[in-house]
C-alpha positions as CSV (number, residue, x, y, z in Angstrom):
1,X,11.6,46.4,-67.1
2,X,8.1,45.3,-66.7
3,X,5.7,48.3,-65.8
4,X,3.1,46.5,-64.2
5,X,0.7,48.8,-62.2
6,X,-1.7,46.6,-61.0
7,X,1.6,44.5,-59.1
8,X,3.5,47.4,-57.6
9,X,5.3,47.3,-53.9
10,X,5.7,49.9,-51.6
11,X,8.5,51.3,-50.2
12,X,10.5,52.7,-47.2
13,X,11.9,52.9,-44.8
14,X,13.9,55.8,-42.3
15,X,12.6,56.8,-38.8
16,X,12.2,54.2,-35.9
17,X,9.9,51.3,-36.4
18,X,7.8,51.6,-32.7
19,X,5.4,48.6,-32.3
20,X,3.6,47.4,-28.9
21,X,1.6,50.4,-29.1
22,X,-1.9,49.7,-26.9
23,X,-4.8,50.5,-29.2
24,X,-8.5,50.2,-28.8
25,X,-9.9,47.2,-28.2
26,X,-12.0,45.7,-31.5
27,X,-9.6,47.5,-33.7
28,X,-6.4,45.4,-34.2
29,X,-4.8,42.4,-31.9
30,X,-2.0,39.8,-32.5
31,X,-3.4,36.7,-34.2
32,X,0.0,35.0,-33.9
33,X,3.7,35.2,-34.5
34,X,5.0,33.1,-36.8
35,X,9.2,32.6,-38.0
36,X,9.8,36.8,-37.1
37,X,6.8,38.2,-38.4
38,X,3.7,39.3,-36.6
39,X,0.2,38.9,-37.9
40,X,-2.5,41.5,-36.7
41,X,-6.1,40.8,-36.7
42,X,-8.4,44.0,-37.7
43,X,-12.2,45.0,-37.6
44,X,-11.1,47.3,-40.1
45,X,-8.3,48.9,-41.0
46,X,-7.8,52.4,-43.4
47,X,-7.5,50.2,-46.0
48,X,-10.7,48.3,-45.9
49,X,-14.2,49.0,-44.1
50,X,-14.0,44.9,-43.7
51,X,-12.4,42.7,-41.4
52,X,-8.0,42.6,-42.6
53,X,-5.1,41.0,-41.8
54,X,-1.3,42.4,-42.0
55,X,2.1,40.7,-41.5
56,X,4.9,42.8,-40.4
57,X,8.4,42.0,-40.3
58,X,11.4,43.8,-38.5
59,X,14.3,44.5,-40.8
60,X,17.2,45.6,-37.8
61,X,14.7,46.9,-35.0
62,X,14.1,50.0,-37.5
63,X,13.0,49.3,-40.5
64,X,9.9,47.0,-41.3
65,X,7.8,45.7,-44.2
66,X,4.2,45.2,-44.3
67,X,1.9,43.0,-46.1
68,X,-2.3,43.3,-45.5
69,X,-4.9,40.7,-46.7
70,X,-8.0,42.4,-47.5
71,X,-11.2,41.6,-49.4
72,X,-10.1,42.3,-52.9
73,X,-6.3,42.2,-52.4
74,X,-3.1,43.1,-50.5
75,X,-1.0,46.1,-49.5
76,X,2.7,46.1,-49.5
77,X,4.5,48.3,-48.0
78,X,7.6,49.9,-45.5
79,X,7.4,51.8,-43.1
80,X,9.9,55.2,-42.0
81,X,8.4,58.1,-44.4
82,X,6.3,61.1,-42.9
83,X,2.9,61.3,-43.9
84,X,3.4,65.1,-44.4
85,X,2.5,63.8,-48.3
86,X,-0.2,62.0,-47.4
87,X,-2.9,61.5,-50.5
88,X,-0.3,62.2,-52.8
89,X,1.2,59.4,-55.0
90,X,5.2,58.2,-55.4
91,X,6.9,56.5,-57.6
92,X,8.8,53.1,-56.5
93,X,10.8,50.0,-57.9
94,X,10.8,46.5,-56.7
95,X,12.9,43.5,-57.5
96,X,13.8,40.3,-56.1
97,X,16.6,38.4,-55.1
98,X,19.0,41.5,-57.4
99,X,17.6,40.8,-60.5
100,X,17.0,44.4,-61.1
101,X,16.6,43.8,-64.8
102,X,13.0,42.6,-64.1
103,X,12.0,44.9,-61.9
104,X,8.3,46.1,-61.6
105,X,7.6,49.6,-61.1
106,X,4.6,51.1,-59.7
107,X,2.9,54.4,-57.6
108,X,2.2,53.8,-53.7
109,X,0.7,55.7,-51.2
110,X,0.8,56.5,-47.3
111,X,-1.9,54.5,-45.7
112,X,-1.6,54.0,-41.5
113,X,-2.1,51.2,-38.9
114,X,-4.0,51.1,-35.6
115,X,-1.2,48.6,-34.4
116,X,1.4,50.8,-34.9
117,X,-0.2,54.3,-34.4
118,X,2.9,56.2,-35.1
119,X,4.5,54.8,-37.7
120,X,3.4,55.4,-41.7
121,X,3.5,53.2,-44.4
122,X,4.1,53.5,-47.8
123,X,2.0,51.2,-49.8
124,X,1.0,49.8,-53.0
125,X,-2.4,47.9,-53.6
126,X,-2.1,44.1,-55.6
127,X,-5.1,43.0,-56.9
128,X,-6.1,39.4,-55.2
129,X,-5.9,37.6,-59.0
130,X,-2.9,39.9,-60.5
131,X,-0.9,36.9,-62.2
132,X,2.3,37.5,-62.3
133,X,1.6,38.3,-58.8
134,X,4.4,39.2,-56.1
135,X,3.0,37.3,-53.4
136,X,4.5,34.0,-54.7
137,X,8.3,35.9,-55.1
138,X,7.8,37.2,-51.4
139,X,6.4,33.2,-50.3
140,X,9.5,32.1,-52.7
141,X,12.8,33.6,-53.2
142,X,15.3,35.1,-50.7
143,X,15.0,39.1,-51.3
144,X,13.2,41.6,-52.1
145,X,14.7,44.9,-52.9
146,X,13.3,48.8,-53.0
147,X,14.1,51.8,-54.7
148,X,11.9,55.2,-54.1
149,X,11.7,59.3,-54.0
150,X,9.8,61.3,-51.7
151,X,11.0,64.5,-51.3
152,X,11.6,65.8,-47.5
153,X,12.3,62.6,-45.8
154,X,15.9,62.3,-44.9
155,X,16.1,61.6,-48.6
156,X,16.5,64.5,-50.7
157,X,15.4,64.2,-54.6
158,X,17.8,61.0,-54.9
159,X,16.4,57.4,-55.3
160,X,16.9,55.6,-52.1
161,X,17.0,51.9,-52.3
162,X,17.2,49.1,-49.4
163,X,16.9,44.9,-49.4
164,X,14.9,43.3,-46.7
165,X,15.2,39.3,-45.9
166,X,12.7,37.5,-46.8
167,X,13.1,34.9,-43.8
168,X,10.1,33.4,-42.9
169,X,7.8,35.1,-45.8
170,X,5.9,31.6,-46.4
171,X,5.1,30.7,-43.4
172,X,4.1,34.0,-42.9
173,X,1.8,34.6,-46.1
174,X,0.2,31.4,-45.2
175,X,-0.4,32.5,-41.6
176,X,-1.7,36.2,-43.4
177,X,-4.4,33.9,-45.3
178,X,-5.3,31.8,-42.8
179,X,-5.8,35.3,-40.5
180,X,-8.1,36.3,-42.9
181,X,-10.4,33.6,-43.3
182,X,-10.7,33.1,-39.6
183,X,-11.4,37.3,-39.3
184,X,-14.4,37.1,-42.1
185,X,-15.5,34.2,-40.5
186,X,-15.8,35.5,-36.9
187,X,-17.9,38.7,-38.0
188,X,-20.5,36.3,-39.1
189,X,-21.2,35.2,-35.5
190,X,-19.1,38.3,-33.8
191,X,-20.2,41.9,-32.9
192,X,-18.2,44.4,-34.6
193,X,-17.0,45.7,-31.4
194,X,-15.3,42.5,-29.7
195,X,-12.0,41.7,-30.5
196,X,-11.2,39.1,-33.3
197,X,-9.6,36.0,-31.8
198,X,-7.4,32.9,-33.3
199,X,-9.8,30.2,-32.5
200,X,-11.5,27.6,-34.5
201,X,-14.7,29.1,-36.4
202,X,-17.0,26.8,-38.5
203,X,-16.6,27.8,-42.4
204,X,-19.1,26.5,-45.1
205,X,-16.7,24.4,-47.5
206,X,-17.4,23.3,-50.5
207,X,-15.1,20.7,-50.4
208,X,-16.6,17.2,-51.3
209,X,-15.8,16.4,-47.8
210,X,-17.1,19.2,-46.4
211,X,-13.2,19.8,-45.3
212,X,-11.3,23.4,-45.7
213,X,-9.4,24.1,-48.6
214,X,-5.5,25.0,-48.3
215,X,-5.2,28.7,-48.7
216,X,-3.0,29.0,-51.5
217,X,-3.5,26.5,-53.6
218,X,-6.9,26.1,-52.8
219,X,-7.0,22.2,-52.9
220,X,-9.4,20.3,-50.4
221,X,-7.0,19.4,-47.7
222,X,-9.0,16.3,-47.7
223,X,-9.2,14.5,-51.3
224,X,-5.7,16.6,-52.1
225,X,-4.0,13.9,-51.5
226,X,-4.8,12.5,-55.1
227,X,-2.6,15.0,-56.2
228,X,0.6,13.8,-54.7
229,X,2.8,11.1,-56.5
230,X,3.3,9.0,-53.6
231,X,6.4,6.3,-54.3
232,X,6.8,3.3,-52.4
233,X,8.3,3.0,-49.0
234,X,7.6,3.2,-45.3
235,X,5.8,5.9,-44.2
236,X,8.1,7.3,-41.1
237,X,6.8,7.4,-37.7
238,X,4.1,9.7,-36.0
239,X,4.4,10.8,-31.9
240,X,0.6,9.4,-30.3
241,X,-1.9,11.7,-31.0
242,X,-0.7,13.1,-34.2
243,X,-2.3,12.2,-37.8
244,X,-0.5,12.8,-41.4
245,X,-2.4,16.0,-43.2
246,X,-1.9,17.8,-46.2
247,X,0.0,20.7,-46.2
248,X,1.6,22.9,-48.9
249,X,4.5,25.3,-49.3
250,X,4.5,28.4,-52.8
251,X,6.9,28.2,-54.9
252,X,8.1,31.1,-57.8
253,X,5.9,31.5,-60.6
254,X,2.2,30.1,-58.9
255,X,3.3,26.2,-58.6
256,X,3.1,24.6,-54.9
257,X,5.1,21.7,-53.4
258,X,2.0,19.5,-51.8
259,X,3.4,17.0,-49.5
260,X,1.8,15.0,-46.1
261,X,3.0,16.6,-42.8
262,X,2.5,15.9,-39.4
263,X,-0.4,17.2,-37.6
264,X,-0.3,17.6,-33.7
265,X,-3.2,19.2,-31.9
266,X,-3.3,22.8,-33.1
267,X,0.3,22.6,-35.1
268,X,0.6,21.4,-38.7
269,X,4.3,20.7,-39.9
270,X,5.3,23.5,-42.5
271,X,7.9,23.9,-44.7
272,X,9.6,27.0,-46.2
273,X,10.8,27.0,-49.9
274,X,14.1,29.6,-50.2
275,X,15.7,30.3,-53.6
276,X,19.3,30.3,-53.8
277,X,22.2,30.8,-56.8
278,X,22.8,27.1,-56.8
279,X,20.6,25.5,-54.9
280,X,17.3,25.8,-53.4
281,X,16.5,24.7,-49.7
282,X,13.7,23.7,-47.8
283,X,13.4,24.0,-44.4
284,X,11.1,22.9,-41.6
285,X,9.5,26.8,-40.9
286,X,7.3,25.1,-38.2
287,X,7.4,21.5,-36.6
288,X,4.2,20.3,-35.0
289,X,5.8,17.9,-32.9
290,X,7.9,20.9,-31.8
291,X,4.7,22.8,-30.5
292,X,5.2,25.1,-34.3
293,X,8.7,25.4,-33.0
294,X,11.3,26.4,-36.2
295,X,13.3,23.4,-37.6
296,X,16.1,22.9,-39.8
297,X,17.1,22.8,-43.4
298,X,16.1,19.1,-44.7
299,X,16.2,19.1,-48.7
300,X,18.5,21.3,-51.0
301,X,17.2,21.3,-54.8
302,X,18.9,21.5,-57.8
303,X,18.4,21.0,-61.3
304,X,18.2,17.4,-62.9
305,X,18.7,16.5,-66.6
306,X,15.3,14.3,-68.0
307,X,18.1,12.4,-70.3
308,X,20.5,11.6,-67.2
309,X,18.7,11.4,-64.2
310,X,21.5,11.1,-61.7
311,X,24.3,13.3,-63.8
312,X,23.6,16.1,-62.1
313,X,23.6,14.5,-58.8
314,X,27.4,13.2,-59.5
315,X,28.4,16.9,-60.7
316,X,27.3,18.4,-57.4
317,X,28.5,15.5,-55.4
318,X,31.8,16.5,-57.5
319,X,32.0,20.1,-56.9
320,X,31.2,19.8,-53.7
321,X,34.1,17.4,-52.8
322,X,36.5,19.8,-54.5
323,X,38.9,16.8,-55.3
324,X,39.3,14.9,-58.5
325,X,41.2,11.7,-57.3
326,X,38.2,11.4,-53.7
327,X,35.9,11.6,-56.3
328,X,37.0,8.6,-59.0
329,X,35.4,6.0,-57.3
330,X,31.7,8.0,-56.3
331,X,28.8,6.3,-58.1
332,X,25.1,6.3,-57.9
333,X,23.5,3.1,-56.0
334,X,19.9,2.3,-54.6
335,X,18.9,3.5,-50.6
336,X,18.2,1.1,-48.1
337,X,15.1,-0.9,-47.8
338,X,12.4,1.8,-46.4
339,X,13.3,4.6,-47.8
340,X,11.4,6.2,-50.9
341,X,11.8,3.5,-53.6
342,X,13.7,6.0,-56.2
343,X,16.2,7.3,-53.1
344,X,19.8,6.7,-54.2
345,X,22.9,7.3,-52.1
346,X,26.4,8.2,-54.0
347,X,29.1,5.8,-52.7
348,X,32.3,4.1,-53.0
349,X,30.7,0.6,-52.5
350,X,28.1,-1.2,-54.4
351,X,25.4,-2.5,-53.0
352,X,27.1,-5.4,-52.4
353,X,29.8,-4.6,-50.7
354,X,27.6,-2.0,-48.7
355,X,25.4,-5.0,-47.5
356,X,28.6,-6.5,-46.5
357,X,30.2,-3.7,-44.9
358,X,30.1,-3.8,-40.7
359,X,31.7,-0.3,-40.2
360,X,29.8,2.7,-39.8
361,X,31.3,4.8,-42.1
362,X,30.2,7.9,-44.9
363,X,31.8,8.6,-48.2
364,X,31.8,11.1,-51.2
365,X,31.7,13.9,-48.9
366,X,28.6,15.6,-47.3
367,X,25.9,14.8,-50.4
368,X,27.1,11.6,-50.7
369,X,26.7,8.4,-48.1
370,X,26.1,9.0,-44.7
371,X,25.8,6.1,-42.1
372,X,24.7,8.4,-39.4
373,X,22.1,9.9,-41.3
374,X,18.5,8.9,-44.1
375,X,20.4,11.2,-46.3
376,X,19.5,10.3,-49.5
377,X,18.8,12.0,-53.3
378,X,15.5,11.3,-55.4
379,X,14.7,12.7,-58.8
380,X,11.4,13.9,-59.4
381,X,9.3,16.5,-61.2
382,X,12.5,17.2,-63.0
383,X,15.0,18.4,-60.3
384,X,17.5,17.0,-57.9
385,X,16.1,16.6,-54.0
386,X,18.7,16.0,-51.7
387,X,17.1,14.4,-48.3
388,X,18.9,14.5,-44.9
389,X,16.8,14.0,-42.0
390,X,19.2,13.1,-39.8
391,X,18.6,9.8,-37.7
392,X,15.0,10.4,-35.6
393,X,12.1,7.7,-36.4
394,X,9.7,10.8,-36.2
395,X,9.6,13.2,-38.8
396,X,7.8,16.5,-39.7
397,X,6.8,15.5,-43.0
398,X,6.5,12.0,-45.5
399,X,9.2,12.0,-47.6
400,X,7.5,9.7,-50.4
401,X,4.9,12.3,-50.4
402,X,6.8,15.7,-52.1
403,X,5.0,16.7,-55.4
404,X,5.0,19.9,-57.2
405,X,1.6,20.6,-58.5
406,X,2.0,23.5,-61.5
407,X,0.0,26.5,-60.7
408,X,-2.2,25.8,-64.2
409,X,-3.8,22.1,-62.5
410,X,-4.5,24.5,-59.2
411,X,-8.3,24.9,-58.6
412,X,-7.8,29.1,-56.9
């Protein structure tokens, strides 16, 4: 168990979860709602005498979690409990994805919210540089679970424990950052007593090209691009009007996946990283020629062996097909001409006889060959991608582009 303090989570959860409250005007509003959660906008909050942000997400229309941005840090916490304790401090566990063996443990606190007047929250403050920190599990992995005692609340003495989803949590952390920029920078220009808005604020950069930084990795959106390991290929398609930026997406332990995404008037493509026992997947969280609409799931990673590049690509080609005999004749071979230069399909045919071939056809079940589909595996920054982005021109984001940058090259 680690105790860590400083990295603590609050915790829970009971009575109805009542948002849509009015409140005064200048104290909180809706920046925007992004994959399920909603981000709130505050003048200031009982947790800072400085402009905040939160992101709350609904568990099953009763139970939320909450997660403010303030100037030194962030709260976590649930909502449900009485404030009947209020001041006093209670103990509470936290663990992700049911690996209970590392949890973290931790004190929290009953803190309150102007958007949600009659609900309390249970809350534990995370320094903005804790590292370890559990912003990058919640941006990262699929759960996060609670356990916690407060005496009198539906609970008696006995540790209560529930999981919340973690759907959406990137997109949503990124959309908590960007929130909070865009709050300190309106109070510069802003009276205290108008309402913060989600518009476009001018922000001294320090950027050599005076562009912004990406809020979690902190690299210039602009001269970034040095950091990505761009293969050879064709760069797919873009709808009139749109431009390639770069984007970025957490992943566990501080590292980010940098990649170029589309970029259409106010939308910028977005993906969403999502651990899983096997695999990993990423999915579109927001498309920007979708107007931020959600996408789909377009790459599932898994691990790769740096002896045998493509071995681990036939063993889950092979498990997946579930059948010995279908599976004899599967073997790695190159993609077709505009693809990334290291895609590979795994096929029955060589490339020969695929060149030759006038059916449409697929083989090697569904991560092998697909006729229908750019479905494709590359090996890279030692794991196993699989692509498959179906058969559109356009695309949310440049496949050649994907590079994990490890949180130690990161400038924040």
């Amino acid at each position: 168990m680690q105790n860590l303090l400083a990295q603590a989570i609050a915790v829970i959860v009971t009575t109805a979860f009542l948002p849509g409250v009015s409140f005064a005007q200048g104290q909180s509003t809706t920046y925007k709602e992004v994959k399920g959660w909603t981000i709130n906008q505050y003048v200031q909050s009982e947790s800072s005498d400085a402009p905040s942000c939160s992101a709350v997400h609904v568990k099953d229309h009763i139970n939320a979690i909450r997660i403010e941005r303030f100037n030194n840090g962030y709260f976590f916490g649930l909502n449900g409990l009485s404030r009947d304790q209020e001041g006093a401090q209670y103990p509470l566990a936290y663990w992700f994805d049911g690996d209970r063996d590392r949890e973290f443990s931790g004190e929290a606190r009953f803190i309150g919210d102007t958007a949600y007047p009659l609900d309390d929250w249970l809350s534990h403050f995370v320094p903005i540089d804790a590292d370890p920190s559990p912003i990058n599990s919640i941006s990262a992995l699929s759960t996060m679970s609670f356990a916690f005692e407060v005496p009198g609340n539906r609970t008696g003495d006995d540790e209560v424990t529930t999981t919340f989803e973690l759907n959406g949590s990137a997109a949503a952390i990124l959309a908590l950052d960007e929130c909070y920029e865009v709050a300190n920078a309106i109070t510069v220009t802003a009276a205290p007593s108008e309402p913060l808005l989600s518009e476009t604020v001018d922000i001294v950069s320090d950027c050599p090209d005076d562009g912004p930084r990406l809020p979690g990795s902190g690299v210039c959106q602009g001269r970034g691009v040095n950091y990505l390991n761009i293969v050879e290929g064709r760069q797919p398609e873009l709808l009139e009007g749109c431009e390639w930026k770069l984007n970025e997406t957490p992943l566990p332990g501080g590292d980010y996946l940098l990649y170029l995404a589309a970029a259409c008037g106010q939308h910028i493509s977005q993906l969403e990283f999502s651990a899983g026992a096997h695999f990993a997947d990423v999915t579109v969280a927001s498309s920007a020629m979708s107007n931020g609409e959600p996408g789909s799931r377009i790459i599932r990673v898994g691990s790769a062996d740096e002896n045998d590049p493509y071995k681990n690509i036939l063993l889950y080609v092979e498990d997946e097909m579930r059948d010995p005999d279908a599976f004899a004749g599967c073997k790695v071979r190159s993609g077709f001409e505009g693809w990334p230069a290291d895609a590979v399909v795994v096929d029955v045919l060589s490339d020969e006889e695929n060149a030759q071939s006038q059916e449409m056809r697929s083989a090697c079940g569904s991560f092998g060959f697909n006729g229908e589909s750019q479905a494709y595996w590359r090996v890279f920054d030692g794991y196993s991608w699989f692509f498959d982005l179906g058969q559109d021109a356009y695309q949310d984001i440049d496949p050649r582009s994907l590079t994990i940058v490890k949180s130690e090259y990161l400038p924040n």
